[in-house]
N, C-alpha and C positions, 0 to 999 in steps of 0.2 A: 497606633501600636508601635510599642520601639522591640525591631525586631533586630537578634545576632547571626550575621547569614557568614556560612561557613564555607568557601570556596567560591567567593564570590566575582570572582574571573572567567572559572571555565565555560565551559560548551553551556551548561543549563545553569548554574549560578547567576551569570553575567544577567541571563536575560532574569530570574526570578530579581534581580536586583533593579532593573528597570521598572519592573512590572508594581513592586513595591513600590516604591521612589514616585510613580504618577496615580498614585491611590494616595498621597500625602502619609504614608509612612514613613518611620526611622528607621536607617537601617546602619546599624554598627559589622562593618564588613570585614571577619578575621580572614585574612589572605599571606602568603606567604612572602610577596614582594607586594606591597603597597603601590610605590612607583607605579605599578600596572594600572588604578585606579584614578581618575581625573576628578578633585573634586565637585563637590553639586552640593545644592540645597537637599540635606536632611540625611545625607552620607557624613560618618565616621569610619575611617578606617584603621586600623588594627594591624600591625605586622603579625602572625603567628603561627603556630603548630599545631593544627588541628588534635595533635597526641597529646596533646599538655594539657594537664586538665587542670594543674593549680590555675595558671595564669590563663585559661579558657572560662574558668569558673571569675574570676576576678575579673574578666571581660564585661561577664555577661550576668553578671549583679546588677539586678535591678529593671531590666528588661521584661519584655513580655513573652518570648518565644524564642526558640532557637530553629533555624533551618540549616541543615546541613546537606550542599551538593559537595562534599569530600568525595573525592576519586582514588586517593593513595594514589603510589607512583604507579603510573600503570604499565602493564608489558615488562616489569623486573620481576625478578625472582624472589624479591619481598615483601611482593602487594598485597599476597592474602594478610601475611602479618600484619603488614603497617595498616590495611583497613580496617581488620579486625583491632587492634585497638586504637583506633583514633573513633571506632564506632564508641568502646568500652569507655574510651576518655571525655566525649561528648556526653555521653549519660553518664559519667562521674559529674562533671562540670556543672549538669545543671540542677543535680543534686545538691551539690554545694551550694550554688548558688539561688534556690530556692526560687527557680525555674522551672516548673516542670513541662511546659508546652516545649514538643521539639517532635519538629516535621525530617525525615528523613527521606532522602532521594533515593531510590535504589533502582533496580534494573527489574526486565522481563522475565528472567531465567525461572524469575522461583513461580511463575501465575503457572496454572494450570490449564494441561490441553485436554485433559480427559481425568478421571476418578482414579487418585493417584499418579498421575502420570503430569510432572512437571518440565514444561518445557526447555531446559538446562540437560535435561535427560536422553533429550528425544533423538535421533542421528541426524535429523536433519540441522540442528542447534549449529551454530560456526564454532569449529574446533578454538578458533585463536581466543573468541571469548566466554571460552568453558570457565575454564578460573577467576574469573574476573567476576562471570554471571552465581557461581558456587559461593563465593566467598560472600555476596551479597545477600545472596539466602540463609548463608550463617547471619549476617546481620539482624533481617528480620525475626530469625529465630530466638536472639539475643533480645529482640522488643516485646516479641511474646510471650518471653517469661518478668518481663518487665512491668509488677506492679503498681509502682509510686509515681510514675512520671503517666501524662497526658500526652503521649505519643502518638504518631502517625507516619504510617510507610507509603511512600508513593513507587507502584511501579508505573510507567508510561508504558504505552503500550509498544510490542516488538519494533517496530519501524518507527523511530524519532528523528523525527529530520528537522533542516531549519524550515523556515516558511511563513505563513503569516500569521497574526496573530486575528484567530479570528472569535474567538470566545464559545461556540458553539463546538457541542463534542458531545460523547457520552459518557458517565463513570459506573463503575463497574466494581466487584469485591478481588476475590482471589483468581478466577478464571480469565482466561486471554480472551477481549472482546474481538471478534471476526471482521472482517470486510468480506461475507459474501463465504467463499471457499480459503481466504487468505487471511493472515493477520490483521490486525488491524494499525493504523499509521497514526501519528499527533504529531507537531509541528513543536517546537522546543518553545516557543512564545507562547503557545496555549498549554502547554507544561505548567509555564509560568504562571498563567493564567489559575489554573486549576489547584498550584501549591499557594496562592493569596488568598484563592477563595476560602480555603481549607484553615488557612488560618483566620480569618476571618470570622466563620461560620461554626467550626469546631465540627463537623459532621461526620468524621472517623477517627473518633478518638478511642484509643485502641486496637485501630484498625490497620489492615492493608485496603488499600483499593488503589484504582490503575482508571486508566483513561482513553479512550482513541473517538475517531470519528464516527 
């Protein structure tokens, strides 16, 4: 599969990029400083702007999928903006470009604790990533009005930590899966793990679904 993985640096990109990479996949890596990336076998990388959707689409002509771990700048005062459209420019892109598989990373905030009640809402939620968890929810709500494209939202479950990569876990729809009386945890390598499968397999297409142990 030649896939376009979009922030393929950070905290969860880097690893879906590895994770790719030892399944014998392609991965064309749009990043914002290149330099960061060491070549390998079946890596192309990409300098660019996840907002630009001319030259995001002209990336990722001809490929089979998009994944997007995009973070926008985070902790500034223009993060909802800037996520909000680099989401809007990403589904321009692979419209244009006659793409339409794109897996999208998103957070916990928007799953559900209870019937109506989204954990983004709750008081116990951490104040510092109210906006950052809100803005992501607008995302998803931007995919579910989203007919033409073969989409997929990942939330990982509330505790995403590094760890190991162990392949076993459970997945889940819109609800936060538990550990017991607490959230539930997954490990950013079996993030990874579960955004290849997904592409691979196509089993929530149209969907959100999330993950934990």
């Amino acid at each position: 599969m030649n896939i376009v993985l979009i922030g393929a640096t950070g905290f969860v990109g880097s690893k879906v990029l590895a994770e790719a990479l030892s399944r014998g996949h392609q991965v064309t890596a749009v990043v914002r400083d290149a330099s960061k990336l060491q070549a390998q076998d079946g890596l192309t990388t990409v300098a660019g702007d996840a907002a630009d959707a001319d030259k995001l689409a002209a990336v990722t002509k001809g490929h089979d999928a998009i994944v997007s771990a995009y973070n926008g700048p985070r902790g500034t005062p223009e993060f909802a903006q800037r996520y909000i459209a680099g989401t809007r420019a990403v589904i321009a892109a692979a419209k244009q470009s006659g793409v339409s598989r794109v897996l999208w990373v998103g957070g916990a905030g928007s799953l559900f604790v209870a019937p109506g009640v989204q954990l983004v809402d709750t008081p116990q939620f951490p104040e510092e990533y109210r906006v950052e968890a809100r803005t992501a929810r607008d995302a998803l709500n931007i995919f579910r009005d989203e007919t033409q494209l073969a989409w997929s939202f990942v939330s990982p479950a509330p505790l995403l930590v590094p760890g190991q990569r162990t392949g076993s876990f459970r997945l889940g729809g819109d609800q936060v899966l538990m550990d017991g009386d607490k959230p539930g945890s997954i490990s950013v390598d079996d993030l990874a793990v579960a955004i290849v499968d997904e592409l691979e397999k196509s089993a929530h297409v149209r969907q959100r679904f999330t993950l934990a142990y």
